[in-house]
KOLTI-805161 format. One record per residue (C-alpha): x, y, z. Coordinates in steps of 0.02 Angstrom, whole numbers, padded with zeros to 5 digits, always signed. Example, Ala and Ser with C-alpha at 12.3 -4.5 7.8 and 13.67 -1.06 7.14 Angstrom:
2
+00615-00225+00390/+00684-00053+00357/
//
This chain:
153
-04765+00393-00512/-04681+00403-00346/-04512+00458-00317/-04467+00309-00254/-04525+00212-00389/-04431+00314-00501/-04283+00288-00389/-04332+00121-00411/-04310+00097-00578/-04151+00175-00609/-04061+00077-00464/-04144-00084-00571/-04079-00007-00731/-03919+00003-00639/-03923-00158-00564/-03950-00251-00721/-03808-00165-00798/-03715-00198-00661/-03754-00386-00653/-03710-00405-00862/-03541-00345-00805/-03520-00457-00653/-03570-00612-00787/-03432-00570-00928/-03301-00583-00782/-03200-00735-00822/-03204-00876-00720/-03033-00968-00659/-03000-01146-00740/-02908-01205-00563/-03081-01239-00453/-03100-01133-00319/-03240-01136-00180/-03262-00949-00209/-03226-00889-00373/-03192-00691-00407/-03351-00673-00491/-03454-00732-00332/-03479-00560-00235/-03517-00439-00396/-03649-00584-00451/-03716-00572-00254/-03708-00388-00250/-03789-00351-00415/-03930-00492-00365/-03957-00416-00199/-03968-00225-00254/-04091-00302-00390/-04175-00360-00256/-04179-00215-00164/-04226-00102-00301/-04397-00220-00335/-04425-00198-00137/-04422-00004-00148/-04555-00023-00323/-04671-00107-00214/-04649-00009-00041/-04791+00089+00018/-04738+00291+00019/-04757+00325+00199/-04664+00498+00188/-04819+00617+00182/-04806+00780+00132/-04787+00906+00255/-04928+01007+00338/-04969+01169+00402/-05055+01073+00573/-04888+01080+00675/-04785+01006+00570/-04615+01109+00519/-04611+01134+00315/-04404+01068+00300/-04273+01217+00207/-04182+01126+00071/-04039+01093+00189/-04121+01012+00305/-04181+00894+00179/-04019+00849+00095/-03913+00881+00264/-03902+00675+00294/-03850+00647+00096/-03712+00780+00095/-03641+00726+00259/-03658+00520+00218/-03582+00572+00060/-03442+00678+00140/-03401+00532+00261/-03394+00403+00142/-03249+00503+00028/-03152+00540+00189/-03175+00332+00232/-03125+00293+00070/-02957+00439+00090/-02902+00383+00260/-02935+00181+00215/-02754+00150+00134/-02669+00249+00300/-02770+00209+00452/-02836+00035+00409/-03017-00070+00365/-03048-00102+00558/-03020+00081+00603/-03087+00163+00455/-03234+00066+00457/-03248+00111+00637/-03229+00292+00648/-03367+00277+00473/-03505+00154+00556/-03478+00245+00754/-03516+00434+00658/-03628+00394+00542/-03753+00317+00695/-03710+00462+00812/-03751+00574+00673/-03934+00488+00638/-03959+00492+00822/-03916+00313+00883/-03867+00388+01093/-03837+00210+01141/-03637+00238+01141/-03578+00069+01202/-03682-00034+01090/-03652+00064+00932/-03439+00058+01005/-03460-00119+01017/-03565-00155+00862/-03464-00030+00772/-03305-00120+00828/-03348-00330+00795/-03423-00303+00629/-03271-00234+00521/-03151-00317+00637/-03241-00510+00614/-03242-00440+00422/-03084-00387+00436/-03020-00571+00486/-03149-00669+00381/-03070-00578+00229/-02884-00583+00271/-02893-00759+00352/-03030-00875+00272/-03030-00796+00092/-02856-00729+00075/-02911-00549+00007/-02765-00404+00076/-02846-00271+00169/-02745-00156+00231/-02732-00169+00406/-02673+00012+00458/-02605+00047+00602/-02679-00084+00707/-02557-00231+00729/-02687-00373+00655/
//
């Protein structure tokens, strides 16, 4: 078996564990449009989802050759993982201080730089709308506190 089928299975493991959970949160008695259980039930469905996707994908990473193609040092290989990872606990520190919008900016704008995304105005725009139209989708339509930092939203 593949490694990503293996991966596969575990994130569905996970998934299903996840979604039990999401079902034994209680539900409200006042009627709500969008009750707190909504998004875990969404997110555990979709990772579900996505972990039947990556059972079924083709493996299209082929093993390197000796024809030209550089054999990758163990860094090099787990270089995007430790940095992703090292990003996301520094989003997660500097969240409560600088804000969603400009947190999620600084994350989304490095992260694509880092993968090599060299279109800088696009990725500053996209990087920009998306947490900020989150940002007031959360706060205004569904009434869940983010903090807003040191922007004056």
């Amino acid at each position: 078996m593949s490694a990503n089928r293996i991966l596969a299975v575990i994130i569905g493991l996970l998934s299903a564990a996840y979604l039990w959970a999401a079902f034994q949160i209680p539900v409200f008695p006042i009627p709500r449009p969008v009750d707190s259980d909504a998004f875990p039930k969404l997110l555990g469905v979709l990772m579900l989802g996505l972990s039947v996707w990556l059972f079924f994908e083709k493996d299209g990473a082929a093993a390197p050759t000796e024809e030209g193609e550089a054999v990758r040092t163990p860094w090099e290989r787990w270089q995007p993982v430790v940095v992703t990872s090292v990003a996301i606990a520094v989003y997660a520190f500097a969240l409560g201080w600088m804000g969603f919008v400009l947190a999620s900016f600084l994350l989304t704008a490095g992260l694509t730089w880092f993968y090599g995304y060299r279109r800088h105005g696009i990725n500053a725009i996209v990087s920009l709308a998306v947490p900020l139209g989150l940002y007031l989708v959360m706060t205004r339509f569904m009434n869940i506190h983010l903090p807003a930092g040191w922007l004056p939203i």
